[in-house]
C-alpha positions in Angstrom: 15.1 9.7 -64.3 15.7 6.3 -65.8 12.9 4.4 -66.8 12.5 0.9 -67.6 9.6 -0.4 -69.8 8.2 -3.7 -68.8 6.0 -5.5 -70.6 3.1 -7.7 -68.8 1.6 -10.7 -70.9 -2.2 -10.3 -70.9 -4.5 -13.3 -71.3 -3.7 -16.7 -69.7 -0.2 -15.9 -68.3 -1.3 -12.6 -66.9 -2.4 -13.6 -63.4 0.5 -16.2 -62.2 2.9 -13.4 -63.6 1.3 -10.2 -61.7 1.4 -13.0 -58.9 5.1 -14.0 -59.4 6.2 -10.0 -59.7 4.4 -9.9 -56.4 6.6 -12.4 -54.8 9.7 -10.9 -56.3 8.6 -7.5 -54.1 6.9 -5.9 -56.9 3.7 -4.8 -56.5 1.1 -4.5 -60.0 -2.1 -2.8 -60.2 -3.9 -3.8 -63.2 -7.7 -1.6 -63.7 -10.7 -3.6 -65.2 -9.9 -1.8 -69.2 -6.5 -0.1 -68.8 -3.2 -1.4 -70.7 -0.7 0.5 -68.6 -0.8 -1.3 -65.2 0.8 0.5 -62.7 4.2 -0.7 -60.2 5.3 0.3 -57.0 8.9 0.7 -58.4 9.3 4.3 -60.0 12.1 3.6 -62.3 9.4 0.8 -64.2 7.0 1.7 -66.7 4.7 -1.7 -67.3 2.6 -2.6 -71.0 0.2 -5.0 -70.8 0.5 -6.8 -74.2 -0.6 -10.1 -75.7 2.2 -12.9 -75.2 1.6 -13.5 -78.9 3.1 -10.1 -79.3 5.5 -9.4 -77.2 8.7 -10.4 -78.7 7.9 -8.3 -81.9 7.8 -5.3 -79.7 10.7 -6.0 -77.5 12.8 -6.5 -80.8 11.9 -3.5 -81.9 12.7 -1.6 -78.8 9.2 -0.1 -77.8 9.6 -1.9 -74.8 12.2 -2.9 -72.9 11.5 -6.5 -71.6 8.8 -8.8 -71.1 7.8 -12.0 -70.0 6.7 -14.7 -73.1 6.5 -17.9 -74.0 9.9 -19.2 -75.9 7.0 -20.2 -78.6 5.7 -17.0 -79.6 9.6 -15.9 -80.0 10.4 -18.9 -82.2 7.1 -18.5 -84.3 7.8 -14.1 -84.3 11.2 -14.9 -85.7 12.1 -12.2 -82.9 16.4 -11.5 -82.5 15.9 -10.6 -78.6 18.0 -10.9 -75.4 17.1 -14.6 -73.3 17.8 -13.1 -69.8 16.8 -16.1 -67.3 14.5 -18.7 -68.3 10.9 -18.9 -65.8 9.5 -22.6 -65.4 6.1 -21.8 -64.6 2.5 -21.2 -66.8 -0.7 -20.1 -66.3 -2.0 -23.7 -63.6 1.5 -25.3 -62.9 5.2 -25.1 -62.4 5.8 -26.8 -65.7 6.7 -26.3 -69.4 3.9 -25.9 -72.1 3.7 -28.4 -75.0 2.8 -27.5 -78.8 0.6 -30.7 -79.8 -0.4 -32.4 -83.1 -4.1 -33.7 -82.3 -6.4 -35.3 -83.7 -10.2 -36.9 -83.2 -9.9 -39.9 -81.5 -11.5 -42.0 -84.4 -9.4 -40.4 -87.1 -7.0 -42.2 -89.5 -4.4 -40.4 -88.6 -1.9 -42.5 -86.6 1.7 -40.3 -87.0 3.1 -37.7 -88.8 3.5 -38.9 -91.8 -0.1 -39.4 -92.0 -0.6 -35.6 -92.4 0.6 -35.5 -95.7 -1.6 -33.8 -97.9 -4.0 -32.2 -94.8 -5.4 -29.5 -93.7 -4.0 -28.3 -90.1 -5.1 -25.3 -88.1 -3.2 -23.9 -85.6 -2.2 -20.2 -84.0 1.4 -21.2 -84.4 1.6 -21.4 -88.3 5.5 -21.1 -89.2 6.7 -23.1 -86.3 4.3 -25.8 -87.3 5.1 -25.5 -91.0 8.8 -25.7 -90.2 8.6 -29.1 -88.4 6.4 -30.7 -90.9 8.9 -29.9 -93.6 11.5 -30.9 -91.7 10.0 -34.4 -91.8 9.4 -34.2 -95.7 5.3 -33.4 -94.8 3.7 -30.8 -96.8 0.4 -30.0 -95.7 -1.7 -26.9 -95.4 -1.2 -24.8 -92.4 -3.8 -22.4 -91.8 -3.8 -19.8 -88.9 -6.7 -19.9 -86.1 -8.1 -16.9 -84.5 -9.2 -19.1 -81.7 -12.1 -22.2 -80.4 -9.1 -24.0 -82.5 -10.2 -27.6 -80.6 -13.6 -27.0 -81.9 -12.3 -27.2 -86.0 -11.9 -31.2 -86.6 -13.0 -33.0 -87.6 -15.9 -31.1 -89.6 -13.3 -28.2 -91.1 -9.5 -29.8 -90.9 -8.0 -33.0 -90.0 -5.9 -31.9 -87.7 -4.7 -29.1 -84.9 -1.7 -27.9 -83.2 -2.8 -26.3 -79.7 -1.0 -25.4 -76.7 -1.5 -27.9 -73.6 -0.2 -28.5 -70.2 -1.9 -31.6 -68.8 -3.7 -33.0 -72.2 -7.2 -32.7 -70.3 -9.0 -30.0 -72.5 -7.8 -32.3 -75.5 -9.3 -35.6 -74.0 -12.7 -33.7 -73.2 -12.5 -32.6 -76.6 -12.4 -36.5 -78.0 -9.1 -35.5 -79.2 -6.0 -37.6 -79.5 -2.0 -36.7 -79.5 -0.3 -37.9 -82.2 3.1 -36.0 -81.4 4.6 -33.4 -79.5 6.1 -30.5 -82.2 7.4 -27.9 -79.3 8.1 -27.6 -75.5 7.8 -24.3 -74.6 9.2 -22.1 -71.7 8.3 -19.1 -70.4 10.9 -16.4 -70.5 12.1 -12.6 -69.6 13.4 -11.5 -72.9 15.2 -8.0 -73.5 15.9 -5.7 -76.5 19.2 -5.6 -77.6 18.8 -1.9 -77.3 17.7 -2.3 -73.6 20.4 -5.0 -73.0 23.4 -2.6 -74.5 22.6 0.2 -72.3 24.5 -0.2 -68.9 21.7 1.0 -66.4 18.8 -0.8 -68.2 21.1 -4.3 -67.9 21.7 -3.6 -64.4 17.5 -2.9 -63.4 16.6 -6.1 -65.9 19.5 -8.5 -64.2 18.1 -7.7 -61.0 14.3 -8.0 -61.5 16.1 -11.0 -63.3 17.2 -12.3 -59.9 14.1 -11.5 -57.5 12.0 -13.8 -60.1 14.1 -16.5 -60.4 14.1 -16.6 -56.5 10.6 -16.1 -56.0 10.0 -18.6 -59.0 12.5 -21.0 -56.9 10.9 -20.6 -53.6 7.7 -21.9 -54.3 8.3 -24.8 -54.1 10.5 -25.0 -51.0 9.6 -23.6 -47.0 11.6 -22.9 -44.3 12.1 -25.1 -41.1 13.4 -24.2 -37.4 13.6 -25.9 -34.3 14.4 -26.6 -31.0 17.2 -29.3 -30.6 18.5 -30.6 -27.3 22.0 -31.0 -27.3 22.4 -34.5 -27.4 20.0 -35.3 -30.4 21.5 -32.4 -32.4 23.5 -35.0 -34.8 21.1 -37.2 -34.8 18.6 -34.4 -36.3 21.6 -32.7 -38.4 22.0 -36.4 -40.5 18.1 -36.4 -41.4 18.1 -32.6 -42.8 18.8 -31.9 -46.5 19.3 -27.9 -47.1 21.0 -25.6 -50.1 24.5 -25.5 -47.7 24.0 -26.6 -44.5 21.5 -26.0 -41.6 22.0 -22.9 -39.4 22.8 -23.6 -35.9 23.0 -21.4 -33.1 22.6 -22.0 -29.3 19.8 -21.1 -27.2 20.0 -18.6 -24.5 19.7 -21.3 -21.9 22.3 -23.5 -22.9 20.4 -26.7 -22.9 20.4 -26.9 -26.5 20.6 -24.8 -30.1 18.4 -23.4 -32.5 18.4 -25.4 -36.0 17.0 -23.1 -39.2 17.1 -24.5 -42.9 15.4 -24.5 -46.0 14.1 -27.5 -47.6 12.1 -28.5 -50.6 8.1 -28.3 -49.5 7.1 -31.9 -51.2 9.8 -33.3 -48.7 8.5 -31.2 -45.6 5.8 -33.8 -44.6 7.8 -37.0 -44.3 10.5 -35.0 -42.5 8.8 -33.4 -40.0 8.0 -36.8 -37.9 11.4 -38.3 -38.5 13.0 -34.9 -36.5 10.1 -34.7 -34.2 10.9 -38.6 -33.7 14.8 -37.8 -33.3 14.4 -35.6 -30.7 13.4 -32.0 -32.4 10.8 -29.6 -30.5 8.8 -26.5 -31.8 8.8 -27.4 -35.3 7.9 -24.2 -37.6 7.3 -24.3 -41.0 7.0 -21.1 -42.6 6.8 -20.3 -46.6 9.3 -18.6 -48.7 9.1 -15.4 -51.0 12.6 -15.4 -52.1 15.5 -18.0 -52.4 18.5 -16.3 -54.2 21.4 -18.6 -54.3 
């Protein structure tokens, strides 16, 4: 039987992936100390391997695929497959940033300022690649972790990973500049990618997580619409095509089904309860291929 090795980030991206397979209609059982999680899908084999890591492997072919940050590919060097880009991370629907920081009282104002410092960051050749392309030489050492904890007493700067900036600010730390916007992404081997069943089983997990990515943030909506306030409710509804409209069994009026995004749900819902609509449902949404 074909088998297709999949290959799970563990640490901070580990939970809101197992979730997001879960909303594509896979299922992933991960045991308190084992690295070989196990999926409800017989033709997948799943790895759970730092994100740090995971493009080296899929380059070299040990695994097939895996989910990673664009970062950790740049910084790897990796040649991989990008199959579909995923816009979430480990607390919100939003890219990651790569962050020059500093303490808040420091001297350090911009970049060019860092000439001549000592920087300490997990992400050492992407980092050193940016400074020299803005003519800084500095000295780039590597951090095997508490990285917000090093400046001022040990280097004058960091480069760390952020979402909101919050952890930096409790940390009396400053931005200075933004070196990298990150993504997180399915990548594939080019082994993997060349073979014609593995590129079929990859583009369609490809597909379920992109629609399961893309339907958290919209619901569904049906209702009840007499017949002469079904234009009336038709004008106010925004949807991927257009509303689904069927009649009711008693003639006196149809059945209107859509999907909408959710953030809009909530001023909607009064203007069509307003404009005539009755038994308003809002339901969420596991899936939205288009």
């Amino acid at each position: 039987m074909n088998t297709l090795v999949l290959g799970i980030p563990k640490g901070s991206l580990q939970d809101s992936t197992v979730q997001l397979l879960l909303k594509a209609g896979y299922r992933v059982q991960i045991g308190r100390r084992s690295y070989y999680p196990a999926v409800d899908d017989d033709e997948i084999q799943a790895r759970l391997i730092r994100a740090q890591d995971m493009s080296r492997f899929v380059e070299k072919g040990i695994v097939d695929l895996g989910v990673t940050g664009a970062d950790w590919v740049a910084e790897n060097d990796s040649r991989v497959v990008t199959v579909t880009q995923l816009t979430y991370s480990k607390q919100q629907l939003v890219p990651v940033r790569w962050v020059v920081a500093v303490p808040v009282d420091s001297d350090i104002r911009s970049l060019p300022d860092l000439q001549g410092k000592r920087i300490s960051t997990e992400l050492v050749r992407v980092t050193t690649r940016f400074l020299q392309k803005h003519g800084i030489t500095a000295e780039v050492e590597f951090s095997h972790g508490a990285t917000e904890t090093k400046v001022p007493d040990l280097v004058d700067a960091i480069v760390e990973l952020t979402e909101t900036g919050a952890s930096l600010e409790a940390n009396n730390l400053r931005i200075i500049e933004t070196i990298l916007e990150s993504h997180t992404q399915l990548i594939a081997s080019e082994q993997a990618w060349a073979d014609e069943w593995k590129r079929t089983k990859i583009e369609n997990l490809a597909m379920l997580l992109e629609g399961a990515l893309r339907a958290q943030s919209m619901v569904g909506l049906k209702m009840n619409v007499p017949k002469n306030a079904l234009q009336k409710v038709l004008c106010l509804l925004p949807a991927l095509r257009n509303p689904t409209v069927s009649g009711l069994a008693d003639e006196t009026g149809f059945a209107v089904e859509t999907v909408i995004e959710e953030r809009v749900a909530r001023s909607l819902i009064p203007k069509l309860k307003r404009a005539g609509a009755e038994g308003l449902v809002e339901y969420p949404l596991n899936k939205v291929v288009l």
